[in-house]
C-alpha positions as CSV (number, residue, x, y, z in Angstrom):
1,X,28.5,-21.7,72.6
2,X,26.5,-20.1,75.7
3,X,28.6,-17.4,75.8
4,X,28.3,-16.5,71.2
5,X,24.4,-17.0,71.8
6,X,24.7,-14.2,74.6
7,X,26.7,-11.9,72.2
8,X,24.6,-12.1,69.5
9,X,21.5,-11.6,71.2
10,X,23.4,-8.0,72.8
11,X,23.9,-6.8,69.2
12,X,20.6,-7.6,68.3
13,X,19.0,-5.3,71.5
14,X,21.6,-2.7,70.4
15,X,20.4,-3.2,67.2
16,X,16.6,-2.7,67.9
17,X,17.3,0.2,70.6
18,X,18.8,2.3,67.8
19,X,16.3,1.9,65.3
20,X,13.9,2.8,67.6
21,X,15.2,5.7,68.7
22,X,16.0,7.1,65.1
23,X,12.3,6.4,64.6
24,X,11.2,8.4,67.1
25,X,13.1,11.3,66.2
26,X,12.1,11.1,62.8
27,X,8.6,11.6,64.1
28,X,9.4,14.5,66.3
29,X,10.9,16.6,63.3
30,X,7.7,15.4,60.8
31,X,5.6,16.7,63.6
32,X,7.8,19.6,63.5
33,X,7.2,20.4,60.3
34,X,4.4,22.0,59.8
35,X,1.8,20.7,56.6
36,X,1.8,23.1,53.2
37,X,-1.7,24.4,53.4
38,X,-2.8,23.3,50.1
39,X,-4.1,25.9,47.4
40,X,-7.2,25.5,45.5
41,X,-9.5,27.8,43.0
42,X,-12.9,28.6,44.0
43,X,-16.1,30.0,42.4
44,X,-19.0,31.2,44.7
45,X,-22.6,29.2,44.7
46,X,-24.2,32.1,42.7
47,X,-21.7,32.0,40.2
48,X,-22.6,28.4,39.4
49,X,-25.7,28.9,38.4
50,X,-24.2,28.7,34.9
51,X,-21.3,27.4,33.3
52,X,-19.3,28.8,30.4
53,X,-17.5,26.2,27.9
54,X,-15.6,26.1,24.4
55,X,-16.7,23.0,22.4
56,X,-14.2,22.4,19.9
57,X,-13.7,19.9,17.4
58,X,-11.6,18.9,15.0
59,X,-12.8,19.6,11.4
60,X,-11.8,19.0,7.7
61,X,-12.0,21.9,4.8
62,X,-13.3,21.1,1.7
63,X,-15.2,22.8,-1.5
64,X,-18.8,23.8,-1.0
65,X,-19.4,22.2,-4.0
66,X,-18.1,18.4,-4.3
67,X,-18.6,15.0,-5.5
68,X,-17.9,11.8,-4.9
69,X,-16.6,9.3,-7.5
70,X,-17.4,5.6,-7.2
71,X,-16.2,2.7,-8.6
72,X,-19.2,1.4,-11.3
73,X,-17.5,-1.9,-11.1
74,X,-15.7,-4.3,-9.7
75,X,-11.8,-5.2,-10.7
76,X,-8.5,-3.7,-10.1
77,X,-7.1,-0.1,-10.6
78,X,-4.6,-0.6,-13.5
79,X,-4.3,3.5,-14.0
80,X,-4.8,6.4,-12.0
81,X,-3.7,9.6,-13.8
82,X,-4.7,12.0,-10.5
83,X,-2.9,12.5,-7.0
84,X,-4.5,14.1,-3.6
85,X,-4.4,17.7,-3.9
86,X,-3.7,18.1,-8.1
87,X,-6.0,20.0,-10.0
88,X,-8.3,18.3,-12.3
89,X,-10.8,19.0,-15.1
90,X,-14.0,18.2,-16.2
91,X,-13.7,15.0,-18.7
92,X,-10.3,14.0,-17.5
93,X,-10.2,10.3,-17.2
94,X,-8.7,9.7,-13.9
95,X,-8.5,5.8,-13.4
96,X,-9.5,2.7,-15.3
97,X,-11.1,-0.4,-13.4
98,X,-9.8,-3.7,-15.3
99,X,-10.3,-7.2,-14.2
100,X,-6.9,-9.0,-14.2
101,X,-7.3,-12.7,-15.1
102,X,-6.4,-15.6,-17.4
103,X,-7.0,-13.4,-20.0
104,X,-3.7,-11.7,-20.9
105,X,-5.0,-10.0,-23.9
106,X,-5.9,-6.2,-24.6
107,X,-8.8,-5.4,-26.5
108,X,-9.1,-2.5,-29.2
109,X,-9.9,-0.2,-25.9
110,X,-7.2,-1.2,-23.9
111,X,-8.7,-3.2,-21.5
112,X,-8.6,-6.4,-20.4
113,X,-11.9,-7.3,-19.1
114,X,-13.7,-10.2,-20.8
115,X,-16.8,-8.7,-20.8
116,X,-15.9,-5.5,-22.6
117,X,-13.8,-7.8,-25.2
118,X,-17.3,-9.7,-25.4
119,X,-19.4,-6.4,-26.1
120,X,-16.7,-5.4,-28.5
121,X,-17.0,-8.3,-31.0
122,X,-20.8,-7.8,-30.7
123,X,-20.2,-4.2,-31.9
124,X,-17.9,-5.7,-34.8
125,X,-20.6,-8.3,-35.4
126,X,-23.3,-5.9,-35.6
127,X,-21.0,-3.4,-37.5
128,X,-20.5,-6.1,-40.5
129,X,-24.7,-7.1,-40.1
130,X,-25.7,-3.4,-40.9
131,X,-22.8,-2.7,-43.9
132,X,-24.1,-5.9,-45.2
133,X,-27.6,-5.0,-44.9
134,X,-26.8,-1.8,-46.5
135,X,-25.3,-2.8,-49.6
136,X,-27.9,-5.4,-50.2
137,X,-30.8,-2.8,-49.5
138,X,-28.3,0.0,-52.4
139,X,-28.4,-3.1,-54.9
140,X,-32.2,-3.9,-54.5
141,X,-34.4,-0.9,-52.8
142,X,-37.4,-3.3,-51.7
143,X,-39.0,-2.9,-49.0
144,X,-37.9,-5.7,-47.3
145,X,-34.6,-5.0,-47.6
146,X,-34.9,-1.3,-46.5
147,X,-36.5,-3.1,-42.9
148,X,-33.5,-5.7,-42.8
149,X,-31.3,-2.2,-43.0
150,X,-32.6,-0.5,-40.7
151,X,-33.0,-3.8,-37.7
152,X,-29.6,-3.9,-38.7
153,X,-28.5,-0.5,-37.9
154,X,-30.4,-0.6,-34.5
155,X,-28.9,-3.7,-33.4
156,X,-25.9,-1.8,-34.0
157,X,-26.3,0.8,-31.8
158,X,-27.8,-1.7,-28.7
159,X,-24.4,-3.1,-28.9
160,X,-22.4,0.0,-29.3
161,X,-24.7,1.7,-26.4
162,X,-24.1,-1.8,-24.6
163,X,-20.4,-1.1,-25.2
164,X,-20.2,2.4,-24.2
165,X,-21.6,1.7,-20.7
166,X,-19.6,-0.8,-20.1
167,X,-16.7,1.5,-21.0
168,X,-18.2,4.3,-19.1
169,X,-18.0,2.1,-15.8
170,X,-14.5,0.9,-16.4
171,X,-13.2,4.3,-16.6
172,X,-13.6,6.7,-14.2
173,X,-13.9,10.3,-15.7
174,X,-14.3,13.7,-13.4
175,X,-17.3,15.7,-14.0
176,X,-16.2,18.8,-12.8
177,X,-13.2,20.8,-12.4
178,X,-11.4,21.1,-9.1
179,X,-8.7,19.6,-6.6
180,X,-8.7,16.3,-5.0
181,X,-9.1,16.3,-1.9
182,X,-9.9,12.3,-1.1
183,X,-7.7,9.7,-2.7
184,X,-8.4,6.3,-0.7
185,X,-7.3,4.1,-3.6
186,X,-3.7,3.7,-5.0
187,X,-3.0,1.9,-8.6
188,X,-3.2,-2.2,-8.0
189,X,-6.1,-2.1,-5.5
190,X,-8.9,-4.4,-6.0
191,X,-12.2,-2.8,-5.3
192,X,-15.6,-3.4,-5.5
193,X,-19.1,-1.9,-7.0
194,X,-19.5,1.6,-5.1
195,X,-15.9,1.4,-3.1
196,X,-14.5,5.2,-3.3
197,X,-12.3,6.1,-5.6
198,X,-11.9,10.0,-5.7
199,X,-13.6,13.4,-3.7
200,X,-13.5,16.4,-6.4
201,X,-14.2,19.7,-4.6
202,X,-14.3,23.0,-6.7
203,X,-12.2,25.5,-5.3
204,X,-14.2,28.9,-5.3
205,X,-16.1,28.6,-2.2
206,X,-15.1,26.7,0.7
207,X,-16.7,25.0,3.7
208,X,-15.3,22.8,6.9
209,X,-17.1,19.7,8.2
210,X,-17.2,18.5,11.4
211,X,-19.0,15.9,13.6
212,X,-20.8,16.2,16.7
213,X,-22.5,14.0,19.3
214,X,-26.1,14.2,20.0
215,X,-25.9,15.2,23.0
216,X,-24.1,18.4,21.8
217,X,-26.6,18.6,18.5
218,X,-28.6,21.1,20.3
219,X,-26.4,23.4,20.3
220,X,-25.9,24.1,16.6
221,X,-29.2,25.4,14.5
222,X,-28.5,26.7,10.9
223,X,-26.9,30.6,11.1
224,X,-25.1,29.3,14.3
225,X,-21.7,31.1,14.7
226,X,-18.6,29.2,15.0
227,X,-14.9,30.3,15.4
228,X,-12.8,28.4,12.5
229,X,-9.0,28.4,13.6
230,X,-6.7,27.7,10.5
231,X,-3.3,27.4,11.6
232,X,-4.0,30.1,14.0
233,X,-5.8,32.1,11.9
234,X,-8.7,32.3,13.4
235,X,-11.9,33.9,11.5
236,X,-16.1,33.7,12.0
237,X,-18.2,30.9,10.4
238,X,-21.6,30.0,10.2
239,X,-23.3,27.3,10.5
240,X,-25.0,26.1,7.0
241,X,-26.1,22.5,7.5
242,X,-26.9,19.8,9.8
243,X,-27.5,16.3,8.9
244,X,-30.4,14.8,9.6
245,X,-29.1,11.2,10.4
246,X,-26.1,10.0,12.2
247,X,-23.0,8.4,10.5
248,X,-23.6,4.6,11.1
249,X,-20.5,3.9,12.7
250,X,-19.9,6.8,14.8
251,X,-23.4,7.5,15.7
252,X,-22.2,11.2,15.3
253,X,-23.8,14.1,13.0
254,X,-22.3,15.8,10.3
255,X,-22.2,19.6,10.3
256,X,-21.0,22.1,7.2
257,X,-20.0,25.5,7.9
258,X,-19.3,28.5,5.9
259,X,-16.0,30.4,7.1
260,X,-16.7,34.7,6.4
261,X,-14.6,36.7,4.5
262,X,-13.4,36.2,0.6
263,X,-10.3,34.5,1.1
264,X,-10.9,30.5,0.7
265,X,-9.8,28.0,2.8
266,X,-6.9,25.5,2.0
267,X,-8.7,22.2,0.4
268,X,-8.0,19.1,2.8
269,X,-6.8,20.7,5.7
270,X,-7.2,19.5,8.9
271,X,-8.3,22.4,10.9
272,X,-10.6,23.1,14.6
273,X,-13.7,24.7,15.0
274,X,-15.3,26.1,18.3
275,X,-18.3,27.2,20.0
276,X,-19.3,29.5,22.7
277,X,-22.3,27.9,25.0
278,X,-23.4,28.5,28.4
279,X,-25.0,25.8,30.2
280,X,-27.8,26.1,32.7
281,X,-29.4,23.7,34.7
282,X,-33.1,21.9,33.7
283,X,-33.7,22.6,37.5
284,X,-34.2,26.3,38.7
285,X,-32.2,26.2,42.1
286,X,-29.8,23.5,41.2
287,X,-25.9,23.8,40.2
288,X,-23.9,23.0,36.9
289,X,-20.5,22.3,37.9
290,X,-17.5,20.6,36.2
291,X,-17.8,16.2,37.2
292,X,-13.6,17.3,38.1
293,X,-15.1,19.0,41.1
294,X,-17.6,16.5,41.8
295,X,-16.5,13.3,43.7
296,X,-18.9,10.8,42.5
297,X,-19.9,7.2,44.3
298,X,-22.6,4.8,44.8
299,X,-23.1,5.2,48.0
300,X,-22.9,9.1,48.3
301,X,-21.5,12.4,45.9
302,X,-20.1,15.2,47.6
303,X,-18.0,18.4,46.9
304,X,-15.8,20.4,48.8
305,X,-16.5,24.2,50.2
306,X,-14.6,26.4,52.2
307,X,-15.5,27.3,55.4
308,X,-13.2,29.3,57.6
309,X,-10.1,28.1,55.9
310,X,-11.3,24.5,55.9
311,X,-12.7,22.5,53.2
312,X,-15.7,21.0,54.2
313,X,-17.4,17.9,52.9
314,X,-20.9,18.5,51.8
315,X,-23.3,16.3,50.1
316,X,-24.8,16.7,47.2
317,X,-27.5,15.0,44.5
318,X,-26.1,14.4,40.8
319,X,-28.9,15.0,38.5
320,X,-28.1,14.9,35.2
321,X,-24.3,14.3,33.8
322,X,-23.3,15.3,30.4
323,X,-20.3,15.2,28.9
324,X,-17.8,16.9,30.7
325,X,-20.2,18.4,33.7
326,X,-23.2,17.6,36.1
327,X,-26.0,19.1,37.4
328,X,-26.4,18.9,41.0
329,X,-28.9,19.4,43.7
330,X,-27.2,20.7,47.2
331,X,-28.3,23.1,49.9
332,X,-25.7,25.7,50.5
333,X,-25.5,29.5,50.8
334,X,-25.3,31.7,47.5
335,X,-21.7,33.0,48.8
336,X,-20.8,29.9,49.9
337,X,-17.4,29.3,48.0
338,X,-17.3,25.9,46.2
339,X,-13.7,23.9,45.4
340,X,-13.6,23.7,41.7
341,X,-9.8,22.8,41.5
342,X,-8.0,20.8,44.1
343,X,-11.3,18.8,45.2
344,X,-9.5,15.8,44.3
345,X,-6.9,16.7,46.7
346,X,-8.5,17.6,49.6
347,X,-9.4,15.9,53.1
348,X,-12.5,16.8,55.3
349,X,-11.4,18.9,57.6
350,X,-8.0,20.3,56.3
351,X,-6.4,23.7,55.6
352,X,-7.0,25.1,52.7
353,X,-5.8,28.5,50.9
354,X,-8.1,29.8,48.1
């Protein structure tokens, strides 16, 4: 038993010996091998005195002249004679708003709501009141029967005006010509009083909207130029308005453009804009640099320089961040050459190849 134990423990030495010394070698040939000297891009102090972006944004064509249809009441969409991107014209009645129910009968204008088969037996009521009050007033002209006539004949039209409204917000006629461009609703969708039903946009003149965040609003005024980039073709714009107020939910502002040139844009296309802008610093003396050079903490931001071949650590103050870059305080020479790609990467101290 002695004599196993003895064995076993030998193997397990040999064991441990051999590891060790493969370890050991595999040291000497990483020390061998000497580190890649890592290569980063660089911009001098001076040069960052400013900093040149492209804002883009995505953006959506439509007609500079528009509207908006709305439902005028509430129901379901038992016809819709228009799909997203047809042509229209003005007076073309492009859905009708019933209210499905117990009520399984169609009245004489082929809906059926309850209320419009109420107005229309007022009408018919009203219609029978005035012929009667008409004959009677042709068999005896007094003037009695000439007032009766004519009560008569306004109570008619209340209920045919009465009728005619409600009509008017069941069915949902285009006011203009032009192409769709919004279709949010699809026949057999409920909706409600002032839910969307259809954007008409006339074709002749073109715009693109876009949204922007306030802390880019500044940068657009009205005769701003913008590049518009259809599908690659890219052609100037200008700037034509700026909403006042933000969108509710995404606390972003609406901007209109108008591209240059005669040849429209494509209704409903889902195209980019951009902008040109240089930043500066609030600060006279400070840097604007990208935050992907900028290592950030709470206890202490630095970026990286290069100083004969080696990046070096240097503290800095963050000023002001926005968006995508920061504005920084630091005290370093004007030809001192900053890390702008490959900070991330880099150690104190180590090699670097610009």
């Amino acid at each position: 038993m002695n004599k196993k134990i003895i064995v076993a423990a030998a193997a397990l030495a040999a064991v441990f010996i051999l590891t060790f010394v493969i370890s050991k070698k595999r040291t000497a040939v990483e020390q061998s091998v000497p580190k890649e000297v890592l290569n980063v891009t660089t911009q001098s102090a001076d040069a960052s005195t400013k900093l040149a972006q492209v804002l883009e944004y995505p953006a959506l064509t439509a007609g500079d002249q528009q509207i908006t249809l709305s439902a005028n009441a509430a129901g379901t969409i038992t016809r819709i004679n228009f799909d997203l991107g047809g042509k229209v014209f003005q007076g073309k009645q492009l859905a009708v708003i019933d209210e499905i129910g117990n009520n399984f009968e169609i009245g004489e204008n082929g809906l059926k709501s309850a209320a419009v088969q109420a107005l229309e037996l007022e009408v018919e009521s009203a219609e029978e009141k005035y012929k009667s009050a008409k004959r009677t007033y042709q068999d005896d002209k007094t003037y009695t029967n000439k007032k009766a006539k004519e009560v008569a004949e306004i109570n008619l039209e209340i209920a045919e005006t009465a009728l005619n409204g409600a009509l008017n917000n069941r069915l949902v006629i285009s006011p203009i010509s032009g192409t769709v461009t919004e279709k949010p609703v699809s026949q057999g969708d409920s909706v409600s009083v002032g839910q969307k039903i259809a954007t008409i946009s006339k074709t002749a003149l073109t715009k693109v909207q876009f949204f922007v965040d306030k802390e880019d609003l500044s940068n657009f005024k009205i005769g701003t130029k913008i590049s518009i980039n259809e599908d690659g073709d890219v052609k100037e714009g200008i700037v034509i308005r700026i909403s006042p107020q933000a969108d509710p939910e995404t606390k972003r502002f609406l901007i209109e453009a108008s591209p240059s040139g005669k040849s429209p844009l494509l209704i409903g296309s889902v195209i980019s804009v951009s902008l040109d802008v240089t930043r500066t610093p609030d600060t006279p003396g400070n840097l604007i640099l990208p935050l992907s050079a900028i290592t950030l903490s709470q206890n202490e931001s630095h970026i990286f320089i290069i100083e004969n071949g080696h990046a070096k650590k240097t503290a800095v103050s963050v000023e002001k961040v926005q968006g995508e870059y920061a504005e920084i305080k630091t005290d370093i020479a004007k030809d001192a050459r900053i890390i702008i790609k490959g900070s991330k990467l880099v150690e104190d101290g180590e090699e670097v190849s610009a």
